[in-house]
MARBALUM-465585 format. One record per atom (N, C-alpha, C): residue number from 0; residue in one letter; atom name; z, y, x. Coordinates in steps of 0.1 Angstrom, whole numbers, plus 5000, padded with zeros to 4 digits. Example, Ala and Ser with C-alpha at 12.3 -4.5 7.8 and 13.67 -1.06 7.14 Angstrom:
# residues 2
@num:0; residu:a; atome:N; up:5078; north:4943; east:5132;
@num:0; residu:a; atome:CA; up:5078; north:4955; east:5123;
@num:0; residu:a; atome:C; up:5078; north:4967; east:5132;
@num:1; residu:s; atome:N; up:5071; north:4978; east:5128;
@num:1; residu:s; atome:CA; up:5071; north:4989; east:5137;
@num:1; residu:s; atome:C; up:5079; north:5000; east:5129;
# end
This chain:
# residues 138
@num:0; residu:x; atome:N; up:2283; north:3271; east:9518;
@num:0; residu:x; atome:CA; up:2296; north:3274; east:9524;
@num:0; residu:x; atome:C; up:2303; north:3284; east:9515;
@num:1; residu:x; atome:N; up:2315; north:3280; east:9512;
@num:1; residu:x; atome:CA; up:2324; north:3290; east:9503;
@num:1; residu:x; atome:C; up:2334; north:3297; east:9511;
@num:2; residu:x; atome:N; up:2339; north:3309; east:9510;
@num:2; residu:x; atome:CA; up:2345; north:3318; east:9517;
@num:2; residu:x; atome:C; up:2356; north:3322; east:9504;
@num:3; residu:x; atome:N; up:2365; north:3315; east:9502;
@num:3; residu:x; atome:CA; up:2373; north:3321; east:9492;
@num:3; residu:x; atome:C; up:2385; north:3327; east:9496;
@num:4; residu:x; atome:N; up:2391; north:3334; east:9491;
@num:4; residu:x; atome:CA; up:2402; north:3343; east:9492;
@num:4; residu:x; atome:C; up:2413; north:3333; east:9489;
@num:5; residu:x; atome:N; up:2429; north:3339; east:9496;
@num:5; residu:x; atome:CA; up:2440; north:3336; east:9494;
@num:5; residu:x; atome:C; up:2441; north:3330; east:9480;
@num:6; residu:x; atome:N; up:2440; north:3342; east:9472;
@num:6; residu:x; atome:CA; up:2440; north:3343; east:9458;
@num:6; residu:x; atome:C; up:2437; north:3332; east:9449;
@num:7; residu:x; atome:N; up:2419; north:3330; east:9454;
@num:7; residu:x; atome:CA; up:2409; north:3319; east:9447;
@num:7; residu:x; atome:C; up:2419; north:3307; east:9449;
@num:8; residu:x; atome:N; up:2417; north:3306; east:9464;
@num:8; residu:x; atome:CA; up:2430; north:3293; east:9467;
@num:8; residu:x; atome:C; up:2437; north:3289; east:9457;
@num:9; residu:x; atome:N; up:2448; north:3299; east:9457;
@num:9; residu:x; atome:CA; up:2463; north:3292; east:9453;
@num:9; residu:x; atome:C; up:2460; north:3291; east:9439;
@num:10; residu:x; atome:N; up:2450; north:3301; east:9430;
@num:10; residu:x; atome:CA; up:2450; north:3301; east:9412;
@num:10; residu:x; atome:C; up:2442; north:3280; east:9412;
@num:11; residu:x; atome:N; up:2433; north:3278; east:9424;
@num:11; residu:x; atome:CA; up:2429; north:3266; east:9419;
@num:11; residu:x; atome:C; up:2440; north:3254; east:9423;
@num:12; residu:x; atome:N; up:2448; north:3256; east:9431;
@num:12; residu:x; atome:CA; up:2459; north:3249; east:9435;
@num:12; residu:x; atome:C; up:2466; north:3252; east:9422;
@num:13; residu:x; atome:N; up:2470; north:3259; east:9420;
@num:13; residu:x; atome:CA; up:2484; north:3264; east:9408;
@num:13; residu:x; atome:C; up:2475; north:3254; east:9393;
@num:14; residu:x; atome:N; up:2464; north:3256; east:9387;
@num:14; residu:x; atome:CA; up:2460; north:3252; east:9380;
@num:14; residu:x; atome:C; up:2453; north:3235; east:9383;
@num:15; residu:x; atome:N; up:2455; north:3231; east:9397;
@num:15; residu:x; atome:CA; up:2452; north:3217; east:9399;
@num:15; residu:x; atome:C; up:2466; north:3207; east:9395;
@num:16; residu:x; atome:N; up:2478; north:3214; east:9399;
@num:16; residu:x; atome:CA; up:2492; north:3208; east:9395;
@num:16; residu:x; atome:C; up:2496; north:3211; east:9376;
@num:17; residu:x; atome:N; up:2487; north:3218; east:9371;
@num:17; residu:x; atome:CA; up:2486; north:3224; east:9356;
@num:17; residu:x; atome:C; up:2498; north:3227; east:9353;
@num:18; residu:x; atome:N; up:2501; north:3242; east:9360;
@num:18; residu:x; atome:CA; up:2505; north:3247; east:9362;
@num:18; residu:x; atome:C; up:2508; north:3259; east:9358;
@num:19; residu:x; atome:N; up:2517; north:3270; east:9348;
@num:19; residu:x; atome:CA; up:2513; north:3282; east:9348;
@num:19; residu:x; atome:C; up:2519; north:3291; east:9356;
@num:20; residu:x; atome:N; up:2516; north:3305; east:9359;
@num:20; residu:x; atome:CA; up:2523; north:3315; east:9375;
@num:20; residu:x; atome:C; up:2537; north:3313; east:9368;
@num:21; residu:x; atome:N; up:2546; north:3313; east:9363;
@num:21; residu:x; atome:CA; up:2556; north:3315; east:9357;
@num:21; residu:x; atome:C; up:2565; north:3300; east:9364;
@num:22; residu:x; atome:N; up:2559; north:3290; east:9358;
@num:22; residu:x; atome:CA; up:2560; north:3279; east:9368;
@num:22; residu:x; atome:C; up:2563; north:3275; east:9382;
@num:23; residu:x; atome:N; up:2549; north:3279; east:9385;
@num:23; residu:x; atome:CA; up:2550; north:3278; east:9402;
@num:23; residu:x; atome:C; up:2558; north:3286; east:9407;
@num:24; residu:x; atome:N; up:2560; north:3300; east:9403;
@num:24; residu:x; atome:CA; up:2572; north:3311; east:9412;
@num:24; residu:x; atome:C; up:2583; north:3305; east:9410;
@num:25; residu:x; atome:N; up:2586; north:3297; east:9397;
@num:25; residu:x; atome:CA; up:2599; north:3291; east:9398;
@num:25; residu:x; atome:C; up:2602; north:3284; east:9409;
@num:26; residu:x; atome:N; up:2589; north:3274; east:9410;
@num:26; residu:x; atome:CA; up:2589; north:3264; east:9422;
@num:26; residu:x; atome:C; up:2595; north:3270; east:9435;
@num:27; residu:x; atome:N; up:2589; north:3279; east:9437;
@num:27; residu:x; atome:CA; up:2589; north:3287; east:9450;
@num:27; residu:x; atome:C; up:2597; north:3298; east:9452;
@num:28; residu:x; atome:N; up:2605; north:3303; east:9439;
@num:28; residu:x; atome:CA; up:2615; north:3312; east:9441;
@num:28; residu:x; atome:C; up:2612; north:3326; east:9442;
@num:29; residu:x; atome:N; up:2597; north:3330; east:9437;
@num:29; residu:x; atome:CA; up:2600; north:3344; east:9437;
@num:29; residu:x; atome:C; up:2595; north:3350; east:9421;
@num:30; residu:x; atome:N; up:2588; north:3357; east:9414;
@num:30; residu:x; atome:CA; up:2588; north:3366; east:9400;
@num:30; residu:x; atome:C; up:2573; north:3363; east:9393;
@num:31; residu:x; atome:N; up:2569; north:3358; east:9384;
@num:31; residu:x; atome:CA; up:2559; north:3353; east:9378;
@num:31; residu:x; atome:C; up:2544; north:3366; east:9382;
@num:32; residu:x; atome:N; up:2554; north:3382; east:9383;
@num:32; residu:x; atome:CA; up:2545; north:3391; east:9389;
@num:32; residu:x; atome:C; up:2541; north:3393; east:9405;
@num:33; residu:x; atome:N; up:2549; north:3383; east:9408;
@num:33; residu:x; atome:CA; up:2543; north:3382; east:9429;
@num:33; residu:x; atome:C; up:2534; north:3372; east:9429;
@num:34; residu:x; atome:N; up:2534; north:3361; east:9415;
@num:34; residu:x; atome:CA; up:2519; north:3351; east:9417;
@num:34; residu:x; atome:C; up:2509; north:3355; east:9412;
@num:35; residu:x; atome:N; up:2509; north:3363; east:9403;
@num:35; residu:x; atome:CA; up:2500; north:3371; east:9397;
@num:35; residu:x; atome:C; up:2492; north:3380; east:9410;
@num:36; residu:x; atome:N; up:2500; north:3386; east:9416;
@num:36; residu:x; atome:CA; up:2500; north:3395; east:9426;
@num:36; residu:x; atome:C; up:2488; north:3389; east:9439;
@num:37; residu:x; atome:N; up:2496; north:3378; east:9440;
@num:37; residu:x; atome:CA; up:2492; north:3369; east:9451;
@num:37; residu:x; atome:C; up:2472; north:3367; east:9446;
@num:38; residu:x; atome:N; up:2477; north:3357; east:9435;
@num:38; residu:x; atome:CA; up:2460; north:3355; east:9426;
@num:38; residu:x; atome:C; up:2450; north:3364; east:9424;
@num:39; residu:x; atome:N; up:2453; north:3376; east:9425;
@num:39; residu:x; atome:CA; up:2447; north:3387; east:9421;
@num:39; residu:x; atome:C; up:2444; north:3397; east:9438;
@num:40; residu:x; atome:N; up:2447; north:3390; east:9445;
@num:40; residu:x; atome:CA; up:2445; north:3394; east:9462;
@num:40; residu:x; atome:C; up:2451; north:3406; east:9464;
@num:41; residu:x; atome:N; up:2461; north:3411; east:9456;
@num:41; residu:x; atome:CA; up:2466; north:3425; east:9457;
@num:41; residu:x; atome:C; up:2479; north:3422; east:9468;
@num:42; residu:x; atome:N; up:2481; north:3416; east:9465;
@num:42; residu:x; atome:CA; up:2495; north:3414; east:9476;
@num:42; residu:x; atome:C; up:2497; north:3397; east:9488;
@num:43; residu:x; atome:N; up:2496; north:3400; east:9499;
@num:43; residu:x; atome:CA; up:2499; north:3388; east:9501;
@num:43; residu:x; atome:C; up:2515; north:3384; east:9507;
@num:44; residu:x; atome:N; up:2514; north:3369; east:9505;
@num:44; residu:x; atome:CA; up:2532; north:3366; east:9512;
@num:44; residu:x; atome:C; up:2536; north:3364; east:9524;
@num:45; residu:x; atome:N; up:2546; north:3363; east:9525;
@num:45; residu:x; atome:CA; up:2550; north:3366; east:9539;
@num:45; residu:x; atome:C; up:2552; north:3350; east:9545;
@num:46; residu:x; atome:N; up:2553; north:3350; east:9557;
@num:46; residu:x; atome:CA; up:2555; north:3335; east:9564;
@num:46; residu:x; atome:C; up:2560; north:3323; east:9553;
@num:47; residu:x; atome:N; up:2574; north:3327; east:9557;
@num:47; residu:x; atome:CA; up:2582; north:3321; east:9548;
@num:47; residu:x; atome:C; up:2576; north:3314; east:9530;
@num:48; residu:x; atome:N; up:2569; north:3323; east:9522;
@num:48; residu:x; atome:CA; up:2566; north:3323; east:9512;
@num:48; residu:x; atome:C; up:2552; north:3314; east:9513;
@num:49; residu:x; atome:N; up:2543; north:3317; east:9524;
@num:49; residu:x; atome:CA; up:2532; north:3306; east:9530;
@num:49; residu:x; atome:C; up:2538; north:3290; east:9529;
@num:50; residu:x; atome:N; up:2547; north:3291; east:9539;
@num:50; residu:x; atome:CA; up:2556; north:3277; east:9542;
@num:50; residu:x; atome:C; up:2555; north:3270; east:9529;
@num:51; residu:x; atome:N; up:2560; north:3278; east:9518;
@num:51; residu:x; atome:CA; up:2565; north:3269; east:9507;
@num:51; residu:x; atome:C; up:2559; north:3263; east:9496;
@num:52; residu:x; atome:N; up:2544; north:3274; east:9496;
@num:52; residu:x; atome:CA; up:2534; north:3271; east:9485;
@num:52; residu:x; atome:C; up:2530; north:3258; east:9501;
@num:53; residu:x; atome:N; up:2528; north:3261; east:9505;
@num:53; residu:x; atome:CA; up:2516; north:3251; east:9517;
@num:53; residu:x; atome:C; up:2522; north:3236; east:9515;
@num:54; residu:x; atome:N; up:2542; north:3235; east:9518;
@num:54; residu:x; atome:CA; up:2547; north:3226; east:9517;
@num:54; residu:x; atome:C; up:2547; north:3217; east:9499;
@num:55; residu:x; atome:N; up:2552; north:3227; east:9490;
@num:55; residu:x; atome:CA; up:2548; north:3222; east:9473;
@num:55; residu:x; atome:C; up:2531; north:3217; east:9472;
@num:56; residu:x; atome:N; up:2519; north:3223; east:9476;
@num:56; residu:x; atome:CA; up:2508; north:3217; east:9472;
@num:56; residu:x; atome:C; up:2507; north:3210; east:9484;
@num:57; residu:x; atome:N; up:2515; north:3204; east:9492;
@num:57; residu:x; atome:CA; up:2505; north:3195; east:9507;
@num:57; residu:x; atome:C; up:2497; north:3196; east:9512;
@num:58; residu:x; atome:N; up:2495; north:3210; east:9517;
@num:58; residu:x; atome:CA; up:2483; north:3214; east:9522;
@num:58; residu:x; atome:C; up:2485; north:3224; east:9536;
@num:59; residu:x; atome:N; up:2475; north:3218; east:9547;
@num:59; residu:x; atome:CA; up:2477; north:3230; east:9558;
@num:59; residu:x; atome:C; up:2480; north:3247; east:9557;
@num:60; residu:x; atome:N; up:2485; north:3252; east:9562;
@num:60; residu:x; atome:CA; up:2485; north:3271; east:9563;
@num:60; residu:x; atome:C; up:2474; north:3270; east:9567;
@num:61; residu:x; atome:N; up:2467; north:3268; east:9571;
@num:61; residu:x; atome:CA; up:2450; north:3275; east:9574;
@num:61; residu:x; atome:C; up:2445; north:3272; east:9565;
@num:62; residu:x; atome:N; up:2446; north:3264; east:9555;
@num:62; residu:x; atome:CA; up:2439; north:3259; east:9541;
@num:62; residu:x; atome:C; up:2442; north:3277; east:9532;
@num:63; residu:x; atome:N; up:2458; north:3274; east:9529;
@num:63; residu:x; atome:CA; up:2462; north:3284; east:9520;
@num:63; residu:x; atome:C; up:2456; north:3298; east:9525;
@num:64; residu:x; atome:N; up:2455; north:3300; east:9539;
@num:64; residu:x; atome:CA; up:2457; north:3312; east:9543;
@num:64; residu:x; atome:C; up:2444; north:3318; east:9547;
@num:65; residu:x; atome:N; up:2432; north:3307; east:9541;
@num:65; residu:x; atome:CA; up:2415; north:3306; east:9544;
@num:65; residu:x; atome:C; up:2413; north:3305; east:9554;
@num:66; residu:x; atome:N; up:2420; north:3304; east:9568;
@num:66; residu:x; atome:CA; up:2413; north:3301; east:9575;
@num:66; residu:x; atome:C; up:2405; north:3291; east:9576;
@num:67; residu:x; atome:N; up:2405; north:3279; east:9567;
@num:67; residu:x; atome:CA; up:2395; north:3267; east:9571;
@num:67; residu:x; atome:C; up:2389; north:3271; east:9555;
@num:68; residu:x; atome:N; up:2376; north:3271; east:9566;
@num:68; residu:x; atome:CA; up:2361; north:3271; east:9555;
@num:68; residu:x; atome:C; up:2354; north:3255; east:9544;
@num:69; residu:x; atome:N; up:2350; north:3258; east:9533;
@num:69; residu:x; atome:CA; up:2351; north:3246; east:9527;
@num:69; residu:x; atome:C; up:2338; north:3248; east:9527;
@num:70; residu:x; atome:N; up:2331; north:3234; east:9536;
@num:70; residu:x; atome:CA; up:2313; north:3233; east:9533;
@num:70; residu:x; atome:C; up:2314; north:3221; east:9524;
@num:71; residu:x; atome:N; up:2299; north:3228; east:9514;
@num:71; residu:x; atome:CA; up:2296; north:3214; east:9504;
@num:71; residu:x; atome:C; up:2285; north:3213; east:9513;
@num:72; residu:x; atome:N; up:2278; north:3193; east:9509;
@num:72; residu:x; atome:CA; up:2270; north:3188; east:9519;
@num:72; residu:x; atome:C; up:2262; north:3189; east:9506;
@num:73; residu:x; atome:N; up:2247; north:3185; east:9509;
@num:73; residu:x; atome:CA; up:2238; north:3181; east:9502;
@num:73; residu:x; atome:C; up:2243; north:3174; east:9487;
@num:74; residu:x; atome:N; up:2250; north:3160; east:9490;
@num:74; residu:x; atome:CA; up:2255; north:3152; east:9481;
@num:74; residu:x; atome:C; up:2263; north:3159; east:9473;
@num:75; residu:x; atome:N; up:2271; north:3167; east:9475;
@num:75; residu:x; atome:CA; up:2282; north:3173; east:9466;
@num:75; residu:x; atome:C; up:2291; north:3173; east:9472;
@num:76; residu:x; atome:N; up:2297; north:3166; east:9487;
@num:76; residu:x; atome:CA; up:2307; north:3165; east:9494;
@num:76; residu:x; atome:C; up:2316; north:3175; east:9496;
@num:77; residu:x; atome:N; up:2326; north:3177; east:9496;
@num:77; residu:x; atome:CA; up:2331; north:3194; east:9509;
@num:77; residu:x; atome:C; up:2338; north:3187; east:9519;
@num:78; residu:x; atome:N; up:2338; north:3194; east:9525;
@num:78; residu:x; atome:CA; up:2349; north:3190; east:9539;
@num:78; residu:x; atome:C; up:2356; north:3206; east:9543;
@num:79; residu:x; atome:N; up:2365; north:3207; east:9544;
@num:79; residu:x; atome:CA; up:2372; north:3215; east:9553;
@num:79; residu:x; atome:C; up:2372; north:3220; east:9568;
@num:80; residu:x; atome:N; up:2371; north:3227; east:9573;
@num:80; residu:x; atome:CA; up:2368; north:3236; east:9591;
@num:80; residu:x; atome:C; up:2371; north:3246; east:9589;
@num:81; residu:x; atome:N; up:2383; north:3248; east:9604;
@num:81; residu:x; atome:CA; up:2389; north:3260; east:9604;
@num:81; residu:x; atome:C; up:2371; north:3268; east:9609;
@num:82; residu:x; atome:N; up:2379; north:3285; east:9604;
@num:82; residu:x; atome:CA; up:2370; north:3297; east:9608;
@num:82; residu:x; atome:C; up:2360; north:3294; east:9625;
@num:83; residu:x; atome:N; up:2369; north:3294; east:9634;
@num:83; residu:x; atome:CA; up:2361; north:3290; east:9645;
@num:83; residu:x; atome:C; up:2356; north:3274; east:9641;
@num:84; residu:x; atome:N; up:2356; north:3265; east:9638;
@num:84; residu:x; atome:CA; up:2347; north:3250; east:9638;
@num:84; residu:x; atome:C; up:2335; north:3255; east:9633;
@num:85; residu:x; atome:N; up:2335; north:3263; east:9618;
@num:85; residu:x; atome:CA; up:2324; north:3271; east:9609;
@num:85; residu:x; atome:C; up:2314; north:3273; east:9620;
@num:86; residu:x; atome:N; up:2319; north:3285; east:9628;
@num:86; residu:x; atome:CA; up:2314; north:3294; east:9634;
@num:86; residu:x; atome:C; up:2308; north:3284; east:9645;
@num:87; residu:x; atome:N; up:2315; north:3278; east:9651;
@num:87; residu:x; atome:CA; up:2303; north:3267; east:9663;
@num:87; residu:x; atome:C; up:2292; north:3259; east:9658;
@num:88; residu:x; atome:N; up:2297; north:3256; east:9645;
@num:88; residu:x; atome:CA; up:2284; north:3244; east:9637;
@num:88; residu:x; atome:C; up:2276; north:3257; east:9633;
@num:89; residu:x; atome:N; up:2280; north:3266; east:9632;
@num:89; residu:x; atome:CA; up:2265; north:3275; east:9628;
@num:89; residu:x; atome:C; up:2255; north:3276; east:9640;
@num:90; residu:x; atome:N; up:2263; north:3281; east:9653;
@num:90; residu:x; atome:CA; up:2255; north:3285; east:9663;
@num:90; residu:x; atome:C; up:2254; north:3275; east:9668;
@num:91; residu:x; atome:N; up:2259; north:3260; east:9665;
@num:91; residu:x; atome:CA; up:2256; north:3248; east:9676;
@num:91; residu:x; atome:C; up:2241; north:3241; east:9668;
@num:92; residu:x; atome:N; up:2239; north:3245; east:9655;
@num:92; residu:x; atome:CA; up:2229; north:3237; east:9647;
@num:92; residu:x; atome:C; up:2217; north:3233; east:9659;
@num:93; residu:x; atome:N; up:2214; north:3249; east:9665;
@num:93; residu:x; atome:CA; up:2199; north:3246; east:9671;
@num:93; residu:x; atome:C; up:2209; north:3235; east:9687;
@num:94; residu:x; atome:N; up:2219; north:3235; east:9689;
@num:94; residu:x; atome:CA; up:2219; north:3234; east:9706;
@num:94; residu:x; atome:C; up:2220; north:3221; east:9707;
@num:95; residu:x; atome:N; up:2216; north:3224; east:9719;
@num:95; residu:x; atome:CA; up:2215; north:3202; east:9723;
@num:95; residu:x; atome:C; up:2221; north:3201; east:9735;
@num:96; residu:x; atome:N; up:2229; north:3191; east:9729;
@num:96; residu:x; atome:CA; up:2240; north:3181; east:9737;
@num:96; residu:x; atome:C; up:2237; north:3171; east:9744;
@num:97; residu:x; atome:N; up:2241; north:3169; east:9761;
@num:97; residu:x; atome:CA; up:2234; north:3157; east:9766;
@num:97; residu:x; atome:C; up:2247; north:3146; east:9762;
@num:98; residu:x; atome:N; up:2246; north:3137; east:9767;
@num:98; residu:x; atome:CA; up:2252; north:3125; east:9766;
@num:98; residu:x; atome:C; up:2263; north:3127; east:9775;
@num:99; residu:x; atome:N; up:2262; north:3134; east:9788;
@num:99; residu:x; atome:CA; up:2268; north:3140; east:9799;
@num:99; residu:x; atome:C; up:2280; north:3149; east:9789;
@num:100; residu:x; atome:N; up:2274; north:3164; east:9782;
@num:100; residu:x; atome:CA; up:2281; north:3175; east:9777;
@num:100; residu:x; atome:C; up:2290; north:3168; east:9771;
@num:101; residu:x; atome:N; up:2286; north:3156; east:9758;
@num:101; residu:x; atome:CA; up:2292; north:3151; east:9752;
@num:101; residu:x; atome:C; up:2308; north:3141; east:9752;
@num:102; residu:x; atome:N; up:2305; north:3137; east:9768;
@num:102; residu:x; atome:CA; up:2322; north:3132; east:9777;
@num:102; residu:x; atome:C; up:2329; north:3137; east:9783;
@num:103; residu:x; atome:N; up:2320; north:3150; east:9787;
@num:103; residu:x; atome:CA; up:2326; north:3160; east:9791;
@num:103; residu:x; atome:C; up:2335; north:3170; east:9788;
@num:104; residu:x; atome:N; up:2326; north:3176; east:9775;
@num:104; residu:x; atome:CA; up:2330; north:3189; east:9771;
@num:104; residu:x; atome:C; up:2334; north:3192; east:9758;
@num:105; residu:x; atome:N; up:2333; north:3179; east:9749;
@num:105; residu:x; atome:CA; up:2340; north:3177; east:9734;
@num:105; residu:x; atome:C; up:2345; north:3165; east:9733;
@num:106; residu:x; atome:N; up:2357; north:3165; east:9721;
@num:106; residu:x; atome:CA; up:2361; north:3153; east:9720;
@num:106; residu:x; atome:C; up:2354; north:3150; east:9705;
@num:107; residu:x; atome:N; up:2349; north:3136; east:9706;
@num:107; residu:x; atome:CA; up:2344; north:3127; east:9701;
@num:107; residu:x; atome:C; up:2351; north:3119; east:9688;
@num:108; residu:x; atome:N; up:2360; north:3123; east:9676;
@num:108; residu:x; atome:CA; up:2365; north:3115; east:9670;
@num:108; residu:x; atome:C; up:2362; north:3111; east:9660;
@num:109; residu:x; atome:N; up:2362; north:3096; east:9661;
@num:109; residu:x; atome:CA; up:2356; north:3084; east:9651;
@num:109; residu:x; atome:C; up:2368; north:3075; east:9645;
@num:110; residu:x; atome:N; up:2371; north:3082; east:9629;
@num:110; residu:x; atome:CA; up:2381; north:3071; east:9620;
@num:110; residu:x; atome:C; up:2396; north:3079; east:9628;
@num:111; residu:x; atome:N; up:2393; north:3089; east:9630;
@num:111; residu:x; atome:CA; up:2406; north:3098; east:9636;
@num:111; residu:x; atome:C; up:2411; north:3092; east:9651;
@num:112; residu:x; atome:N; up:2403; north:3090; east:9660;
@num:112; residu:x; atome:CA; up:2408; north:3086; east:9669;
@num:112; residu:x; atome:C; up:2397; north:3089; east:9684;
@num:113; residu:x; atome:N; up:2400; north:3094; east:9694;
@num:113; residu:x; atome:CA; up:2388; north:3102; east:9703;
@num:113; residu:x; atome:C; up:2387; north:3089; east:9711;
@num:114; residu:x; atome:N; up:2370; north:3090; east:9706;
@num:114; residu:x; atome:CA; up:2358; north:3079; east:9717;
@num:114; residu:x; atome:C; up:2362; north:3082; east:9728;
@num:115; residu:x; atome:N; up:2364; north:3067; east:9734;
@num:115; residu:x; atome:CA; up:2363; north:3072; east:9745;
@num:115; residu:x; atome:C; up:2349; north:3069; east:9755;
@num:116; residu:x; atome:N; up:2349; north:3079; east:9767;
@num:116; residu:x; atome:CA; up:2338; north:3077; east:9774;
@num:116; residu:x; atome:C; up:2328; north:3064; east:9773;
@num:117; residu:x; atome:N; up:2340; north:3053; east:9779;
@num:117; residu:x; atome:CA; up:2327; north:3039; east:9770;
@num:117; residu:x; atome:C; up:2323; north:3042; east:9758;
@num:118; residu:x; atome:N; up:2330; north:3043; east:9751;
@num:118; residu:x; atome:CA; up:2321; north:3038; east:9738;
@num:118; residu:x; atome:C; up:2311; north:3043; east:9736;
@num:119; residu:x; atome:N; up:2313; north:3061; east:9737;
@num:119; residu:x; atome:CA; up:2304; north:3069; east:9738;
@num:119; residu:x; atome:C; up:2287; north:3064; east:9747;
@num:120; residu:x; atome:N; up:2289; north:3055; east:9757;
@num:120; residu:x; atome:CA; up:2280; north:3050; east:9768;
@num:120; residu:x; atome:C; up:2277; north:3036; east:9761;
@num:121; residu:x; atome:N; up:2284; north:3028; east:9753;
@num:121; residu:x; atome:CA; up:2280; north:3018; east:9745;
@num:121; residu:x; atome:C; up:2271; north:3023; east:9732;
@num:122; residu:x; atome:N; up:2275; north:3032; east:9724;
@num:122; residu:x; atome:CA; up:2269; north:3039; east:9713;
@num:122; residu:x; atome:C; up:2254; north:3045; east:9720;
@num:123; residu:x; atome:N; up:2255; north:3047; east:9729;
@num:123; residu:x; atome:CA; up:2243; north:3055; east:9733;
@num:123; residu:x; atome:C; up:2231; north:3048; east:9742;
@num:124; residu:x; atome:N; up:2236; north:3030; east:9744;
@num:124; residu:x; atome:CA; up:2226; north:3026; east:9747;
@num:124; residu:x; atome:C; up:2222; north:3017; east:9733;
@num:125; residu:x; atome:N; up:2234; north:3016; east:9722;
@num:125; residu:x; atome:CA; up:2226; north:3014; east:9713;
@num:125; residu:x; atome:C; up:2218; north:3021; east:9704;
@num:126; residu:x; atome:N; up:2218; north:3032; east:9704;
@num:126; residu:x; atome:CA; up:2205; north:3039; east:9701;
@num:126; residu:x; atome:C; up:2194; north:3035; east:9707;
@num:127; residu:x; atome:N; up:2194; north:3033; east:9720;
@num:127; residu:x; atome:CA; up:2181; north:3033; east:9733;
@num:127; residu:x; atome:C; up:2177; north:3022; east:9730;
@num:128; residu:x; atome:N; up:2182; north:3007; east:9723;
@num:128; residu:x; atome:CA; up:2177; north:2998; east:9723;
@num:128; residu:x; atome:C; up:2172; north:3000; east:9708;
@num:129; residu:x; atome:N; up:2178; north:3006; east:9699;
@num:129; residu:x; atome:CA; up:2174; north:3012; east:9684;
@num:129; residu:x; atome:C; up:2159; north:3015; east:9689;
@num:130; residu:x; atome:N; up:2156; north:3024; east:9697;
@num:130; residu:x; atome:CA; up:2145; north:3029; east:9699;
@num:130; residu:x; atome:C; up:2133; north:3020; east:9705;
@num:131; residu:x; atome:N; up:2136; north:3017; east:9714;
@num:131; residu:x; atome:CA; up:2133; north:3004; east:9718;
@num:131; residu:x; atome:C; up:2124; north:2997; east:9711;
@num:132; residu:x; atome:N; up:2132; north:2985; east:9700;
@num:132; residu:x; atome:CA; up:2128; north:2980; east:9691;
@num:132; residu:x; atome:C; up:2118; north:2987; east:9682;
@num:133; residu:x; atome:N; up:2122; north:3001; east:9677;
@num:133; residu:x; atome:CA; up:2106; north:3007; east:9667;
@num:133; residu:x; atome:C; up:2095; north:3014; east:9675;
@num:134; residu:x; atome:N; up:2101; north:3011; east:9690;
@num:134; residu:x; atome:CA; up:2086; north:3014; east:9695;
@num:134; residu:x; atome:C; up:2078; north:3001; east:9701;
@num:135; residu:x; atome:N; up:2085; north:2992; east:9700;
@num:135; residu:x; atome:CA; up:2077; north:2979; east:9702;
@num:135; residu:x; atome:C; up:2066; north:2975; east:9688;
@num:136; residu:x; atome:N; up:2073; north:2977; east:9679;
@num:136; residu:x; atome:CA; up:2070; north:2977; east:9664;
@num:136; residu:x; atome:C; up:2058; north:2986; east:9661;
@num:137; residu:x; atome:N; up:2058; north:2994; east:9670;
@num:137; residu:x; atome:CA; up:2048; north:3007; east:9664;
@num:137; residu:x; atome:C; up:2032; north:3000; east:9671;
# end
């Protein structure tokens, strides 16, 4: 899990558009020494100045602003989670979810779109027959 600063952010954003600070403050309208500023975690920007870098690289305010944490997977993957998601997959690793908690008390979404209760009850008796099957086998 990487925890990077404003700063880290925007120099790999700024340098992913290849880019120099001189550049980008043009983009955005303010002095080659407020991106410097910004990169260097000495100063941060105000709303407004958020809005604009977020809007120029297409990227969420919780991205720019760290609140969403970037985990790499095993493979080399990352994915993005705001601060609180981080923090529940940490403490949720050990907890177990019944099938019940799961229609209840989280939403479920698969290909961007929330399971609903069936499916969730379709998915989960095909596990049971998954199992099923490798215990007939065994």
């Amino acid at each position: 899990m990487t925890h990077e600063t404003f700063g880290e952010r925007l120099r790999k954003l700024r340098k992913s558009k290849k880019l120099n600070q001189e550049q980008l403050a043009e983009k955005i309208g303010v002095d080659q020494s407020t991106i410097s500023n910004y990169e260097r975690d000495i100063k941060s920007p105000d709303i407004e100045t958020y809005k604009k870098l977020a809007d120029f690289f297409e990227v969420p305010l919780d991205f720019l602003t760290a609140r969403i944490v970037t985990i790499m997977s095993g493979s080399g993957k990352t994915s993005n989670f705001t601060q609180a998601q981080s923090r529940f997959m940490r403490t949720a690793a050990d907890t177990t979810i019944t099938a019940d908690d799961l229609k209840n008390n989280f939403n479920l979404v698969v290909d961007g779109r929330p399971a609903t209760n069936e499916e969730i009850d379709e998915a989960i008796r095909y596990i049971l027959v998954q199992r099923m099957m490798k215990d007939k086998d065994r």
